[in-house]
N, C-alpha and C positions, 0 to 999 in steps of 0.2 A: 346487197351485203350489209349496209351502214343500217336498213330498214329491219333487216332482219335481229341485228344488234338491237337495235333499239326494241324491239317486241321482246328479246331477253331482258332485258335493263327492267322492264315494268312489273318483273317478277320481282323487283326490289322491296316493291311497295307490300306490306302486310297483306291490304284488301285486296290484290293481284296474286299472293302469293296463296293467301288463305284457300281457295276452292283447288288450285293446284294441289295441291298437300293430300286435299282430304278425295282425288281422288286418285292418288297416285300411292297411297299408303297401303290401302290395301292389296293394293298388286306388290307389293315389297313384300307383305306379309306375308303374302302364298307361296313364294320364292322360300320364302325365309323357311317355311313349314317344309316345303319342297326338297330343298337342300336337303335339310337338317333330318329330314327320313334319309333318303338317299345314301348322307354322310353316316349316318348312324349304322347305318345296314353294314357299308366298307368296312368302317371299324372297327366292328365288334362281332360281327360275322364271316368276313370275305377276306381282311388282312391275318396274313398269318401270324401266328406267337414269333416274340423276339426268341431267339437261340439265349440271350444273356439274363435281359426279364424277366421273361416267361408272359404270361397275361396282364401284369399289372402297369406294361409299359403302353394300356390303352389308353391309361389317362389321359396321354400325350394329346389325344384327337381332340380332348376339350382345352387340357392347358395352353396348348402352342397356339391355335386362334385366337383365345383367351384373350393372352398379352398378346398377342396383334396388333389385337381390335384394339385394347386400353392404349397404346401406343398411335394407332392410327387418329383414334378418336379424338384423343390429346391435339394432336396436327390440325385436324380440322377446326376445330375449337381455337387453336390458334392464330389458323386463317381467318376466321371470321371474326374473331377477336380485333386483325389488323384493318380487314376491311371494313369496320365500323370505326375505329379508330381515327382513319384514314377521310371515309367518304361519311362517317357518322349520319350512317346508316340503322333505324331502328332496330331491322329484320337478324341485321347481323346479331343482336345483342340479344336477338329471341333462339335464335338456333344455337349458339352457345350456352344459354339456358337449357335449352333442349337436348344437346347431346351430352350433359354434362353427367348426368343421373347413369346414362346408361355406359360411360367406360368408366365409371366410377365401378359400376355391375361387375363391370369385364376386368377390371385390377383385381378385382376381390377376390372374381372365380379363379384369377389368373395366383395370386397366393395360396388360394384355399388349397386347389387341385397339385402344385406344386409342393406343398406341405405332406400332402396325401402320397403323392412323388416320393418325395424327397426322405421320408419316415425309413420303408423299407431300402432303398439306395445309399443313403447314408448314414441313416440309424439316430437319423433327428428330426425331428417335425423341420424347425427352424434353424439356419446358420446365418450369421451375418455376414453372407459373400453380395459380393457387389453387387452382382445383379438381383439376386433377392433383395437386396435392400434397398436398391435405386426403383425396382419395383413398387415397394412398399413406399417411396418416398412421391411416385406419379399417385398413387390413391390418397395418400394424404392430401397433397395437389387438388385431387376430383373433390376433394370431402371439403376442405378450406374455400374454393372456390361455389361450391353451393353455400356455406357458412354464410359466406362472405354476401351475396349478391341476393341471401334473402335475409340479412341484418339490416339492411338499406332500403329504406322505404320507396325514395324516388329508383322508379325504374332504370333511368337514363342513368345515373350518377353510378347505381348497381350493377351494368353494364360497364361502362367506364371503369368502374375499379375492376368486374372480373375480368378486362381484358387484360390489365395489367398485368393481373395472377397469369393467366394464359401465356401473357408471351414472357413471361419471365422465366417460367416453371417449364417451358417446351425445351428449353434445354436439356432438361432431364433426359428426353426419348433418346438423343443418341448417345449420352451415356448409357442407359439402359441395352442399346443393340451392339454396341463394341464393349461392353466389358468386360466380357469373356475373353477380349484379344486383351484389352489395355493393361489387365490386373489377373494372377492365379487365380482362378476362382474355382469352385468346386463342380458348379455348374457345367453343364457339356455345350459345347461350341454349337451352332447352327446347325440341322440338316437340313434345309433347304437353304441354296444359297443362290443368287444371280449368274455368281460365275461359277460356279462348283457343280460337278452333275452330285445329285441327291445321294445320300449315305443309309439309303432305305429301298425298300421293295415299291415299285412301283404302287400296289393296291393301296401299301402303308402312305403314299404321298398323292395318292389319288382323296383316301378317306380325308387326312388333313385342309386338304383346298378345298375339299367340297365343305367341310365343317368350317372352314375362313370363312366359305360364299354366305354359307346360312345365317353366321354371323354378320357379315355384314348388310345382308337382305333384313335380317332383324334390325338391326340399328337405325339402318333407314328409314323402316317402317316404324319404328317406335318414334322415333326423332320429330318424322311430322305429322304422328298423331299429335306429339306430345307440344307441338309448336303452335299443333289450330290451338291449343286449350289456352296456351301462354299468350296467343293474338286474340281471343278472347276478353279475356282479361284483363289485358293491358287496354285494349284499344272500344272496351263495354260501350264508353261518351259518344261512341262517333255514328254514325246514322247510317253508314252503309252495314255496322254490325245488328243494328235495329232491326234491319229491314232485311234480316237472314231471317232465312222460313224457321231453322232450328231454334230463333230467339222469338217467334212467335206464336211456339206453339206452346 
């Protein structure tokens, strides 16, 4: 058991970490593609029209993973922020870097789509309800924290301060998922819940999770493509990157 642990631990190291990544990205990928037909098909084919929307309550299938994902991302980016902090650790401060671009992605779509929402439903692009705005306030988050950790020349020290931003800013996530209880808002409360059976059609909360999966199979896969380039980079000085067949050809 304690052996077995330890053969995880040496995934710590970048040059342990790096061949894992790049081959385990592409199979996220194909997941991601996999899904994201599958979901798309439920969606926009197989779940019925709402009785009250009509067709335009499809959006939902890309908005509600959307902000998920910016929410989950967030979290992750957090932990890894602590666990560099903590055991300062390089790896941590690279996959932070790495997943930061892409819920940055997922805030945007997560506004954009809900704008597109929110036009016909309430008859304004934008309101300033809680949760729209505590939204808006994690993508600023994602945008500051790249700002931030590519103003900084020394890696380490760039690292260092975005983990700050990280855990300071993760607060935000659960005001963003209770606002709808804490304050009126305009927004509609949850349909999926842990303890609540679902406030939708089967196929409607089948297409949703299948379109979370895709999502999250994309971010995976982007995350450690986008970590080999950042260990790259970061680590060009060192002779076991030399002596990659990709740096010799």
């Amino acid at each position: 058991m304690s052996q077995r642990l330890v053969n995880w631990f040496k995934f710590a190291s970048p040059a342990s970490f790096y061949p894992l990544a790049g081959k385990a990205w592409p199979w996220f990928a194909a997941l991601a593609a996999a899904f994201c037909a599958a979901g798309l098909w439920l969606s926009f084919f197989v779940a019925p029209t709402d009785f009250q929307q009509g067709e335009g309550y499809r959006i939902i299938f890309i908005h509600v993973p959307a902000s998920w994902m910016s929410m989950f991302i967030y979290c992750v980016m957090a932990f890894w922020a602590a666990i560099g902090i903590t055991f300062n650790t390089r790896l941590s401060g690279m996959m932070s870097s790495a997943l930061a671009p892409t819920g940055a992605l997922f805030a945007f779509i997560s506004l954009w789509t809900g704008a597109l929402w929110g036009k016909p439903m309430w008859g304004a692009w934008w309101v300033w309800d809680a949760r729209l705005t505590s939204e808006l306030i994690l993508f600023f988050l994602y945008v500051g924290y790249i700002a931030l950790t590519a103003a900084i020349d020394d890696p380490r020290r760039a690292d260092k301060a975005g983990a700050i931003v990280a855990l300071v800013g993760v607060v935000n996530v659960p005001i963003i998922y209770f606002s709808v209880k804490w304050w009126n808002t305009l927004h509609q409360g949850a349909s999926v819940s842990l303890t609540k059976a679902p406030s939708m059609a089967t196929t409607m909360l089948w297409g949703m999770l299948i379109m979370a999966l895709a999502f999250w199979m994309y971010s995976i896969a982007v995350a450690l493509y986008r970590v080999r380039a950042i260990i790259l980079e970061r680590e060009r000085h060192t002779t076991w990157v030399a002596e990659l067949p990709e740096m010799q050809q």
